[in-house]
ZADO-1210 file (C-alpha; in nm, 4 decimals, padded with zeros to 6 digits):
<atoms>
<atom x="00.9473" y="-01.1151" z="02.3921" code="UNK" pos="1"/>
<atom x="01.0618" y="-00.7740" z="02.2248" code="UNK" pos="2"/>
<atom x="00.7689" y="-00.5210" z="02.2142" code="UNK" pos="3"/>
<atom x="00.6905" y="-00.2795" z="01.9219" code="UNK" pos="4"/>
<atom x="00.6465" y="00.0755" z="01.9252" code="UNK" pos="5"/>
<atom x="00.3676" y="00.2443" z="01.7248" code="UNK" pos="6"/>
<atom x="00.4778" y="00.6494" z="01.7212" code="UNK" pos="7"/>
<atom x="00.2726" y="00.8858" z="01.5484" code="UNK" pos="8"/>
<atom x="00.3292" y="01.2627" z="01.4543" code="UNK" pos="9"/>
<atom x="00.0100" y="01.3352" z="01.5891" code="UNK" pos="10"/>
<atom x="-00.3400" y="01.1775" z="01.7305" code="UNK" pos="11"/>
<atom x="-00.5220" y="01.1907" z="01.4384" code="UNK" pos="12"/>
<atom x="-00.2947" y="00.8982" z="01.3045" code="UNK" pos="13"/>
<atom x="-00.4614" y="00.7011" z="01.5522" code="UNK" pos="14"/>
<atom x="-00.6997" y="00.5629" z="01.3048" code="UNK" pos="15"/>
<atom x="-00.3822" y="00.4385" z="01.1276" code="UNK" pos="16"/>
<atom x="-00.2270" y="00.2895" z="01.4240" code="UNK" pos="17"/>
<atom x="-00.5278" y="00.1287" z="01.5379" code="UNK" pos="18"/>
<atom x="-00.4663" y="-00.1459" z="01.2599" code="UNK" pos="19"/>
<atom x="-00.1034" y="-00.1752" z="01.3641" code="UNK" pos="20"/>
<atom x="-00.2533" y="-00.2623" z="01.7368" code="UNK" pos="21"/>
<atom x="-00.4860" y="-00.5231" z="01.6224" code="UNK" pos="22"/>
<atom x="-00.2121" y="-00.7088" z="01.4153" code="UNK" pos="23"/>
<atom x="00.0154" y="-00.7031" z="01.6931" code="UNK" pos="24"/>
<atom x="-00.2937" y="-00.8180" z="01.9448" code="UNK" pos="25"/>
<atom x="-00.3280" y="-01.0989" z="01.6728" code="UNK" pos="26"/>
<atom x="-00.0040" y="-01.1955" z="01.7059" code="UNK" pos="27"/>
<atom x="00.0190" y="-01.1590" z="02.1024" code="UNK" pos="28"/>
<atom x="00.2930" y="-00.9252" z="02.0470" code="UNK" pos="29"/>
<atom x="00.3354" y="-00.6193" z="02.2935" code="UNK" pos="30"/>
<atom x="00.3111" y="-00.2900" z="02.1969" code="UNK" pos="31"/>
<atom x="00.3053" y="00.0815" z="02.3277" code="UNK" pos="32"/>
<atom x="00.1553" y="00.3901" z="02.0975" code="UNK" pos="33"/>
<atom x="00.2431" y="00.7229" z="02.1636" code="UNK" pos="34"/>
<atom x="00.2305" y="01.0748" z="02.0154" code="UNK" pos="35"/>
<atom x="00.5869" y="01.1796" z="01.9288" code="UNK" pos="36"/>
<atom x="00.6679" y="01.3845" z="01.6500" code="UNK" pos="37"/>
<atom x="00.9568" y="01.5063" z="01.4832" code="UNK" pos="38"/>
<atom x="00.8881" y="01.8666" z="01.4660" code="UNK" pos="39"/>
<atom x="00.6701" y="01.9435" z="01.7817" code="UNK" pos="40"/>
<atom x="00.8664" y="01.6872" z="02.0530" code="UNK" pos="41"/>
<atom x="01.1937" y="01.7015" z="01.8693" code="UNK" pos="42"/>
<atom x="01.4022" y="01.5992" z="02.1837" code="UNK" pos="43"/>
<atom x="01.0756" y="01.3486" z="02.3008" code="UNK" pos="44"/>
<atom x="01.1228" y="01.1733" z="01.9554" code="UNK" pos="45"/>
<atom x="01.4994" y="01.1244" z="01.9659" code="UNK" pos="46"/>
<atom x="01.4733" y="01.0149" z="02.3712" code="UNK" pos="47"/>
<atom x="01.2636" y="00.7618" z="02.2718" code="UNK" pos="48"/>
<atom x="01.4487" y="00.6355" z="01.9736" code="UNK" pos="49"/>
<atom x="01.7695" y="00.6714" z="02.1805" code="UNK" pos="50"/>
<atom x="01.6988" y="00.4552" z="02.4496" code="UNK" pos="51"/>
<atom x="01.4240" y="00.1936" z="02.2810" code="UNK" pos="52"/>
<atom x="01.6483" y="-00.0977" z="02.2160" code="UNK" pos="53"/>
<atom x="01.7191" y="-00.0781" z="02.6557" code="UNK" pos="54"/>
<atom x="01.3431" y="-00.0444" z="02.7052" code="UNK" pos="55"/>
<atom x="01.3006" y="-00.3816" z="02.5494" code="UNK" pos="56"/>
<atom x="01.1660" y="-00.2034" z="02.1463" code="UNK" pos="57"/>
<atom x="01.2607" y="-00.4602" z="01.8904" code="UNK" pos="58"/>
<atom x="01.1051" y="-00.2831" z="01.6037" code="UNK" pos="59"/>
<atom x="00.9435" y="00.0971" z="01.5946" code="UNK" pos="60"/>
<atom x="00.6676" y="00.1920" z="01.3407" code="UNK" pos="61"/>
<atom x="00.6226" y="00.5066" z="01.2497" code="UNK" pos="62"/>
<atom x="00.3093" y="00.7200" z="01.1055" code="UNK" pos="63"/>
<atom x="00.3303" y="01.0703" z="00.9564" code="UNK" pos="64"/>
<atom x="00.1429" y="01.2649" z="00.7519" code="UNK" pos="65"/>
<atom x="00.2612" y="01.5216" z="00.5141" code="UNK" pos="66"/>
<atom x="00.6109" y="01.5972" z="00.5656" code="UNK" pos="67"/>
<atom x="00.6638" y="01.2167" z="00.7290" code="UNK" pos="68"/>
<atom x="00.9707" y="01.3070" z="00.8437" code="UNK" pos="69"/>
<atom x="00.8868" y="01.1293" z="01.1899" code="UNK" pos="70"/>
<atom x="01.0395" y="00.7748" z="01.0762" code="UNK" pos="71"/>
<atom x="01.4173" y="00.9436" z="00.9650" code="UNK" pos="72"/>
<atom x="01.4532" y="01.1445" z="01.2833" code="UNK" pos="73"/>
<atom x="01.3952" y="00.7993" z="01.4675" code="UNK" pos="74"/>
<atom x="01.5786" y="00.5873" z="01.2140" code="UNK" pos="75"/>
<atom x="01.8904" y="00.8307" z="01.3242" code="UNK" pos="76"/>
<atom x="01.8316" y="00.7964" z="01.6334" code="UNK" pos="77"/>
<atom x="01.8276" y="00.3834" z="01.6804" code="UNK" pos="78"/>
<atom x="01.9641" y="00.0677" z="01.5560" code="UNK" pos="79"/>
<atom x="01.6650" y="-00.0534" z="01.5292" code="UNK" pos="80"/>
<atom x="01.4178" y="-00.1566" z="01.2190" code="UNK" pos="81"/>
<atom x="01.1832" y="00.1011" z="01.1566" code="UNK" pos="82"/>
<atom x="00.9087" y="00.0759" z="00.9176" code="UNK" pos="83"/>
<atom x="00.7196" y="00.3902" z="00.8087" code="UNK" pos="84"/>
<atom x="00.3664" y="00.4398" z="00.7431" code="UNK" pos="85"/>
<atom x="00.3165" y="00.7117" z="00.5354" code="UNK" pos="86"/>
<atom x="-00.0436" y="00.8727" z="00.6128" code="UNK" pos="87"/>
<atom x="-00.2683" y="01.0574" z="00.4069" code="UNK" pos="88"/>
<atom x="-00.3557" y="01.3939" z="00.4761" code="UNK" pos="89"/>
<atom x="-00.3694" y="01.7188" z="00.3030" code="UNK" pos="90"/>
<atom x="-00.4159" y="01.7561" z="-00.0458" code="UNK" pos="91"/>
<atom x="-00.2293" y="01.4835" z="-00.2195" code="UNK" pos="92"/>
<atom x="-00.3232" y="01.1910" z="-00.0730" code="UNK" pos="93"/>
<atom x="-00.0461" y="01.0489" z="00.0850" code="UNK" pos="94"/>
<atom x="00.1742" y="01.1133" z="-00.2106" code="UNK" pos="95"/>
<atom x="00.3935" y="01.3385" z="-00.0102" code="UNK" pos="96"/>
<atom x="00.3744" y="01.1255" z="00.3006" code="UNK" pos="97"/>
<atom x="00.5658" y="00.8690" z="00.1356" code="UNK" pos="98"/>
<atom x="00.8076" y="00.9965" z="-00.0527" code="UNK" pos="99"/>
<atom x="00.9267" y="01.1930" z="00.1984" code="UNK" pos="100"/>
<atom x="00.9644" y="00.8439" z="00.4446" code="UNK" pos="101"/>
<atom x="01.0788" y="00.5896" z="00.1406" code="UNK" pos="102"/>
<atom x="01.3529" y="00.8164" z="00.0517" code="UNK" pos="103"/>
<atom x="01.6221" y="00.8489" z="00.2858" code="UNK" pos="104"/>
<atom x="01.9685" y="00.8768" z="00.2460" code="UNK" pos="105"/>
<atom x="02.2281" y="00.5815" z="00.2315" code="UNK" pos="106"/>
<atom x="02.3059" y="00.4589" z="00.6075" code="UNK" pos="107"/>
<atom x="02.0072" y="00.5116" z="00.7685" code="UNK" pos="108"/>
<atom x="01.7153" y="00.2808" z="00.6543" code="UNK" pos="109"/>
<atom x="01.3959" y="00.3092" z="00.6621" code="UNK" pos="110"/>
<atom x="01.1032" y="00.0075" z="00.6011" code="UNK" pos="111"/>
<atom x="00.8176" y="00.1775" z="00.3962" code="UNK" pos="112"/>
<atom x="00.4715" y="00.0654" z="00.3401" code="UNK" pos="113"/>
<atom x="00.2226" y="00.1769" z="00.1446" code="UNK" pos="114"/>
<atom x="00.0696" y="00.4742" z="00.2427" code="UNK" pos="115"/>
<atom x="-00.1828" y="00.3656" z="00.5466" code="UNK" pos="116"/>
<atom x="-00.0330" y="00.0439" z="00.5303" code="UNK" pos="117"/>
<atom x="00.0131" y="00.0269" z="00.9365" code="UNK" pos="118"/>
<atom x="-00.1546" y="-00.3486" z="00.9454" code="UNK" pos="119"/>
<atom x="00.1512" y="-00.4485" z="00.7126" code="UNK" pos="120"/>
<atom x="00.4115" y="-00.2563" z="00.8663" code="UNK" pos="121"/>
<atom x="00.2799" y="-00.4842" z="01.1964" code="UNK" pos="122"/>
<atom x="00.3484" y="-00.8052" z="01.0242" code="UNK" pos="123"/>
<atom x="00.6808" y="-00.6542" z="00.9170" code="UNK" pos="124"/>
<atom x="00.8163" y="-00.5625" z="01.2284" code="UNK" pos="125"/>
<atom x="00.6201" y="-00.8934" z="01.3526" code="UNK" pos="126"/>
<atom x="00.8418" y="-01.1175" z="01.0641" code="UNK" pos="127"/>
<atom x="01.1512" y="-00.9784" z="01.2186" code="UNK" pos="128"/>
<atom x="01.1091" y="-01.0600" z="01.5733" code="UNK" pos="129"/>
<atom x="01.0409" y="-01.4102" z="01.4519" code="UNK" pos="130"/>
<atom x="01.3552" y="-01.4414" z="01.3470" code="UNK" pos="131"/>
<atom x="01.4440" y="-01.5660" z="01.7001" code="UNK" pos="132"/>
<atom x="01.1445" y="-01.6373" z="01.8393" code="UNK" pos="133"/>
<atom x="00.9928" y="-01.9799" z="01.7290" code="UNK" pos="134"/>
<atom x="00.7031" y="-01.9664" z="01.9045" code="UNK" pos="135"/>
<atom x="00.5273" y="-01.6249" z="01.7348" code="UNK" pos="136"/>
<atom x="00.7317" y="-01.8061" z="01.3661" code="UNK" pos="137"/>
<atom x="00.4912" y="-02.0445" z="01.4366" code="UNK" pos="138"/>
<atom x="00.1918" y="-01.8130" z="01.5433" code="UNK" pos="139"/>
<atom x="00.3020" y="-01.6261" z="01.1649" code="UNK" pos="140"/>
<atom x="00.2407" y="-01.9249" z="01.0285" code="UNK" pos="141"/>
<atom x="-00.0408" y="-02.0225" z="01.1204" code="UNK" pos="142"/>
<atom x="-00.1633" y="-01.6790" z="01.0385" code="UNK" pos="143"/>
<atom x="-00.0749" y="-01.7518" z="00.6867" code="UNK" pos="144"/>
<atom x="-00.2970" y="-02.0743" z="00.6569" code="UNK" pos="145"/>
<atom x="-00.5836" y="-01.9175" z="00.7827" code="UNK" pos="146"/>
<atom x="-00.5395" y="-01.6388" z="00.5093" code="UNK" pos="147"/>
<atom x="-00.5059" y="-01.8748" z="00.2880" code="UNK" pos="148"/>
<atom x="-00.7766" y="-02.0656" z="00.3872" code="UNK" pos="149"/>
<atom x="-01.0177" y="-01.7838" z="00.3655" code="UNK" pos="150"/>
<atom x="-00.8987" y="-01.7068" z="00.0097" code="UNK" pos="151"/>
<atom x="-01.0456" y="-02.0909" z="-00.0705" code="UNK" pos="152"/>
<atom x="-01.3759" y="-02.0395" z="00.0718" code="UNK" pos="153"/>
<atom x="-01.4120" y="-01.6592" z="-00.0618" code="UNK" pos="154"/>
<atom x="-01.3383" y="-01.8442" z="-00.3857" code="UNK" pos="155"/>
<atom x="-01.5793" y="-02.1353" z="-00.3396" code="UNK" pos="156"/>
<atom x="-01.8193" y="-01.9118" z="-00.2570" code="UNK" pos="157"/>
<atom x="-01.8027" y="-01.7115" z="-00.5500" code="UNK" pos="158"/>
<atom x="-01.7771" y="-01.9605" z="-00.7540" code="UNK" pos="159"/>
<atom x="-02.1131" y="-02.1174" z="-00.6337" code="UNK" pos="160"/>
<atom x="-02.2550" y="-01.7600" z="-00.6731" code="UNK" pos="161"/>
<atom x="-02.2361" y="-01.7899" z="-01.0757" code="UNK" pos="162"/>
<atom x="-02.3325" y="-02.1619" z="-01.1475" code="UNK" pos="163"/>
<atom x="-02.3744" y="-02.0778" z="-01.5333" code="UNK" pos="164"/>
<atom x="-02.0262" y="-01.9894" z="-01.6424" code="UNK" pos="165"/>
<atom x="-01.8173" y="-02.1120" z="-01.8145" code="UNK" pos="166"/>
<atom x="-01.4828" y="-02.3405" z="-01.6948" code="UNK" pos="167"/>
</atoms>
């Protein structure tokens, strides 16, 4: 199976990642995180972008803060899908995070969630390497009845919670 990489500008996007990991432990999909940003580890960023896809990467997610620029440098770097997770941080609250990662220029694409959206971006990159795997297509959805499931009952529930209204 194709593993996914979780990069992140810096540490403090762990808390960010961490929902990326527990989506892709869901899923039983592999996964390595690592600190790797565009401006600090310019030539670590584009190593690892470089030679992903022969280290066995299907998909790389990438969280930045600020100037996000961490998910273009890779996207130039690779063939590979890469979804960005823009984080927030500063003063605007993620607003600059992700416009700088949804708008890149024609020929290099970029996946963007919303901004701390790293448990999507999982599923994303997760949806993709379904494409040829059957077995985690059917482990997606399976995933998707359970959601669904839990949407019933959270319903039921609430509806049992106000016995005098009105239907």
């Amino acid at each position: 199976m194709k593993k996914v990489a979780i990069l992140m500008g810096s540490a403090s996007d762990s808390p960010v990642a961490d929902k990326a990991v527990q989506v892709l432990e869901q899923y039983q999909v592999p996964y390595t995180v690592t600190v790797c940003s565009a401006h600090r580890t310019p030539e670590k960023a584009a190593e690892f972008a470089k030679t992903a896809r022969e280290k066995g990467y299907g998909a790389l997610i990438c969280l930045a803060g600020l100037a996000a620029h961490l998910a273009g440098a890779i996207a130039a770097n690779t063939t590979l899908p890469v979804v960005g997770v823009p984080v927030a941080s500063g003063g605007l609250g993620g607003l600059d995070a992700l416009l700088s990662t949804v708008q890149m220029p024609s020929g290099i694409p970029v996946a963007t969630v919303a901004v701390g959206g790293a448990a999507n971006a999982a599923l994303l990159c997760i949806q993709m390497l379904a494409i040829t795997d059957d077995g985690l297509a059917k482990r997606l959805q399976q995933g998707r009845e359970e959601m669904e499931l839990a949407a019933l009952k959270a319903d039921e529930t609430l509806q049992n919670s106000y016995p005098n209204q009105s239907r």
